[in-house]
RODO-2510 file (C-alpha; in nm, 4 decimals, decimal comma):
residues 121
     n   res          X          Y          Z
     1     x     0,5533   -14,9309    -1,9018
     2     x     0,9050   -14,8075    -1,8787
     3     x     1,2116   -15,0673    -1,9116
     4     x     1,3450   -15,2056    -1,6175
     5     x     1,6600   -15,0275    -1,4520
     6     x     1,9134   -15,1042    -1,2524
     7     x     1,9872   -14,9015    -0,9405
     8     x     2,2077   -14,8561    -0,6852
     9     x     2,1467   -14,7704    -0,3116
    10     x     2,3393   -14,6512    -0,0397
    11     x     2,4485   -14,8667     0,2804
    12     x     2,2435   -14,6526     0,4505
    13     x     1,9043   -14,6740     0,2448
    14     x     2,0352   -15,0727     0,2660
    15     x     2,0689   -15,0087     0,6427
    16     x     1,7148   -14,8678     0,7117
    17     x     1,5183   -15,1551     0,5381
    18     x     1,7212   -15,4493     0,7424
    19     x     1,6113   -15,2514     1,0050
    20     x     1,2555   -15,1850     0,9155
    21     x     1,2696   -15,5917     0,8260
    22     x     1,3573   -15,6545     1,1551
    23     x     1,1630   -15,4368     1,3982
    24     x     0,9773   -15,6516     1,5986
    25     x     0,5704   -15,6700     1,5464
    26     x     0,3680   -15,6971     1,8708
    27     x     0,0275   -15,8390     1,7577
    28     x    -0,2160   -15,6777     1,9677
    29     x    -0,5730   -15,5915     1,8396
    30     x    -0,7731   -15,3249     2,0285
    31     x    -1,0527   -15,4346     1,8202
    32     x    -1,0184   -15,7476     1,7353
    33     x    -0,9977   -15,7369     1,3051
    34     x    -0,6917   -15,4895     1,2890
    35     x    -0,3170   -15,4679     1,4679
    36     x    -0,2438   -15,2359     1,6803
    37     x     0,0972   -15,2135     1,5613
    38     x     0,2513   -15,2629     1,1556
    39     x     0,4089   -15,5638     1,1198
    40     x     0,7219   -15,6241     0,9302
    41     x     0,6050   -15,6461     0,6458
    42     x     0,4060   -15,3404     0,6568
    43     x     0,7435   -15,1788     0,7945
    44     x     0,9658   -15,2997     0,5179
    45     x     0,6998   -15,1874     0,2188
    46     x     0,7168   -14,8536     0,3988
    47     x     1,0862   -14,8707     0,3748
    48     x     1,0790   -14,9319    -0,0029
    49     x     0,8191   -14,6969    -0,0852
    50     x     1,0157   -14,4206     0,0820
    51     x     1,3412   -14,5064    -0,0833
    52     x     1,1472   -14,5703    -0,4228
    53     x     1,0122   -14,2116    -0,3729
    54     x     1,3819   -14,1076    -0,3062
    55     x     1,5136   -14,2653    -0,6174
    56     x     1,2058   -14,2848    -0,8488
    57     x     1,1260   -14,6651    -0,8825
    58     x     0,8042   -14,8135    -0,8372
    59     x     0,8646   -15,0291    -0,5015
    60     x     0,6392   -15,3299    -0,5997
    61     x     0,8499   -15,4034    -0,9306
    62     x     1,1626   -15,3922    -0,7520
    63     x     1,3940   -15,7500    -0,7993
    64     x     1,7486   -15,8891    -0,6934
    65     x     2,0328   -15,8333    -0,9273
    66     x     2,2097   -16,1522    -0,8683
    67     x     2,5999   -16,1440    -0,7968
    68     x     2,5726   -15,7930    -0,7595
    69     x     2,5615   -15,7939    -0,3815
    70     x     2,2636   -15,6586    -0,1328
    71     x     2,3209   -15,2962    -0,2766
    72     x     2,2012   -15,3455    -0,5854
    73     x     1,8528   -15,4634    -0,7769
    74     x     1,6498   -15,3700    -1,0548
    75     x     1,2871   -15,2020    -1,0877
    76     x     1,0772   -15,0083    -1,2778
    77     x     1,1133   -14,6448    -1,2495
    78     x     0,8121   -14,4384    -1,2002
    79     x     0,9092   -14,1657    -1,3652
    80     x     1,1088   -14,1828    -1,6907
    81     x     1,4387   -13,9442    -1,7434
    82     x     1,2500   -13,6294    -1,8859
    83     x     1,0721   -13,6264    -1,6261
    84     x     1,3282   -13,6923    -1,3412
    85     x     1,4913   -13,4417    -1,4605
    86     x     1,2350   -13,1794    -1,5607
    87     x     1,1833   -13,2444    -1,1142
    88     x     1,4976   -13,2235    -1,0503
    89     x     1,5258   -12,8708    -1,2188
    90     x     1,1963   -12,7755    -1,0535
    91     x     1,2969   -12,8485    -0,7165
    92     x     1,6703   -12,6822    -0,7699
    93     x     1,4825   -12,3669    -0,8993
    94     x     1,2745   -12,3587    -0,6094
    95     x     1,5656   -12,4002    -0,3704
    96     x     1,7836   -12,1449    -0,5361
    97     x     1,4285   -11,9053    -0,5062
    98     x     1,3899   -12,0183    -0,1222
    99     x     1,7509   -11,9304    -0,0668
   100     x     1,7828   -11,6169    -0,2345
   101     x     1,4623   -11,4877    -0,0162
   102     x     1,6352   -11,6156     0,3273
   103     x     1,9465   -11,4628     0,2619
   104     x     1,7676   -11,1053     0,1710
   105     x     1,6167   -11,1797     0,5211
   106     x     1,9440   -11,2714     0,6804
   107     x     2,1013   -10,9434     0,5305
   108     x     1,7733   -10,7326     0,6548
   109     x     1,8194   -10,8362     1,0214
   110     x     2,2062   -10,7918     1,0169
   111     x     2,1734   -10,4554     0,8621
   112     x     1,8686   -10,3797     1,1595
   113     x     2,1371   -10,4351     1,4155
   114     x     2,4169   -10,3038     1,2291
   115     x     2,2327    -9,9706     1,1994
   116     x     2,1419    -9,9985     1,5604
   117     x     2,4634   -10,0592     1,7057
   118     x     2,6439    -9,7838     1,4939
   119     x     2,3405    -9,5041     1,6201
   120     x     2,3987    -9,5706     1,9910
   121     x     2,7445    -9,4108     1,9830
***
């Protein structure tokens, strides 16, 4: 198990799990075992298994940082650095491949109407 880290999120990321908290949870069941709709729990697990995705914690393990303020806590991260950053260098690679292909495309299709407005005159 990796060491526990402290992290920092954004007021936004802080912003979207209040709300997820918060949404209100009709309890209706169409077949009388299950709810029709996620209830706030359900919503705010959601919210910090997309933001531990997002940062690379492991949601369950995350904890208060006390006199640190609602931005901050600690948790275990589910990846360790190697391997964040062995991603990280994936995904830039295949960004940097992605945009190299659209802007041969771009250049393609600007050419294509370059070369047809210049042979109408």
């Amino acid at each position: 198990m990796y060491p526990r880290t402290n992290y920092e999120m954004t007021q936004t990321d802080l912003d979207a799990i209040l709300e997820a908290c918060s949404r209100p949870a009709p309890v209706i069941s169409f077949d009388g075992v299950h709810d029709a709709f996620p209830s706030r729990q359900e919503n705010a697990n959601r919210a910090w298994a997309a933001l531990g995705e997002k940062m690379g914690f492991d949601p369950m393990t995350v904890q208060p940082i006390s006199g640190k303020g609602n931005l901050f806590f600690s948790a275990i991260p589910s990846e360790n650095e190697t391997q964040r950053n062995e991603r990280l260098q994936k995904e830039a690679e295949a960004k940097r491949v992605s945009d190299i292909s659209r802007l041969h495309q771009e250049i393609d299709e600007r050419r294509k109407a370059l070369d047809i407005l210049t042979s109408t005159r």
